[in-house]
C-alpha positions in Angstrom: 0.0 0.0 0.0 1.2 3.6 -0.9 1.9 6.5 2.3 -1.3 7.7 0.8 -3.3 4.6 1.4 -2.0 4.4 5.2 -2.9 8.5 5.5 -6.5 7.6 5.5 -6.5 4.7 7.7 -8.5 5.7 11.3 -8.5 1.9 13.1 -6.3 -0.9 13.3 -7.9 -3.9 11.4 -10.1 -5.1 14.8 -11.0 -1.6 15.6 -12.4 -1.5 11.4 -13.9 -4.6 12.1 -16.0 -3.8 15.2 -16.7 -0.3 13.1 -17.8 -1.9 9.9 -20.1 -4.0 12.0 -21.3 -0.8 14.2 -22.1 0.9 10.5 -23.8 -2.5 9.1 -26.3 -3.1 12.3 -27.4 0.6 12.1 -28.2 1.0 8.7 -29.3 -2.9 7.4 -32.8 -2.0 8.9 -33.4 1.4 7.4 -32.9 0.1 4.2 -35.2 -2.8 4.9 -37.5 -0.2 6.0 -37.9 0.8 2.0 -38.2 -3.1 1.3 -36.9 -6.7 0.7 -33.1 -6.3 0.4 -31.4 -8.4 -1.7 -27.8 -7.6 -1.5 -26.2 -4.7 0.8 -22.4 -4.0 -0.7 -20.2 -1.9 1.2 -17.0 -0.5 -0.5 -13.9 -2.1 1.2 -13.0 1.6 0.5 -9.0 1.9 -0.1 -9.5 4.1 -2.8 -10.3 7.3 -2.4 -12.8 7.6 -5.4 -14.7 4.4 -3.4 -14.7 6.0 0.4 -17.9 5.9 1.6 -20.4 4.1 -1.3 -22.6 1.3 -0.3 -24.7 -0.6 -2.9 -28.6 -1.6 -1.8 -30.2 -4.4 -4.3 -33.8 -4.8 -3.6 -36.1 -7.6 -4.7 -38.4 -4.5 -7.1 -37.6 -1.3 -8.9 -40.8 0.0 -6.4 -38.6 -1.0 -3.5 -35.7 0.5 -4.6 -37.8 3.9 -5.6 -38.7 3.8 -1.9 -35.2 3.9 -1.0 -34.4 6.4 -3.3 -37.0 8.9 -2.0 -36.2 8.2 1.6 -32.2 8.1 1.6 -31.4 10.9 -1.0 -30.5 14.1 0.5 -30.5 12.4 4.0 -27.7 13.0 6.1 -25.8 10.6 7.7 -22.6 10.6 9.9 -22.3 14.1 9.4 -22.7 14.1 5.6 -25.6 14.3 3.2 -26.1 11.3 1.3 -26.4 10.7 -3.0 -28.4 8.6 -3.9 -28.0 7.3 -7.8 -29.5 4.2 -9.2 -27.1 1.7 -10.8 -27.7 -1.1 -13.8 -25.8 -3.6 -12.1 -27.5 -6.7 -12.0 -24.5 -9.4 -11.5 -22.7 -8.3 -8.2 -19.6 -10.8 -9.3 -18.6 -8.9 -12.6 -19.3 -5.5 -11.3 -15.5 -4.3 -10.2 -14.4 -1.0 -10.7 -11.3 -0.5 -13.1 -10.6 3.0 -12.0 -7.6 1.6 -9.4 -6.2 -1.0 -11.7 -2.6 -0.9 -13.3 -1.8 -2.4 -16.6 
């Protein structure tokens, strides 16, 4: 990892861990609150461009418009929250390229 990467670390890997899990228990069941959730991705987040995204699947586009409505300009942790709607519909393949080296 570059001096960069260890700039923005805040926890040793336990103290991430119990974090991560903090952040997960808190939000899971306001996003179940819009609907079924299928899949809920959080960004392992050691690039910049990646800090802070999480990915919500739900079972229906009328879920998801739920979420949308509720979560969008929302804050959260001291930050107002994005919300964008994504195409991706197979979880596996969808990696972003932006940090890759050739």
């Amino acid at each position: 990892f570059s001096p960069l990467f260890h700039a923005f670390l805040q926890y040793d890997e336990s103290e991430a861990y119990e974090k991560f899990v903090e952040f997960y228990k808190d939000v899971r069941p306001a996003f179940e609150e819009s609907g079924d959730v299928v899949n809920l991705l959080v960004c392992c987040n050691c690039d910049p461009h990646l800090r802070g995204n999480v990915y919500v699947q739900y079972a229906s586009e009328e879920e998801a418009s739920r979420a949308f409505a509720s979560f969008n300009g929302r804050w959260y942790a001291q930050k107002q929250l994005s919300v964008q709607f994504s195409p991706v519909t197979d979880w596996k393949s969808a990696i972003c390229g932006a940090g890759t080296f050739a």
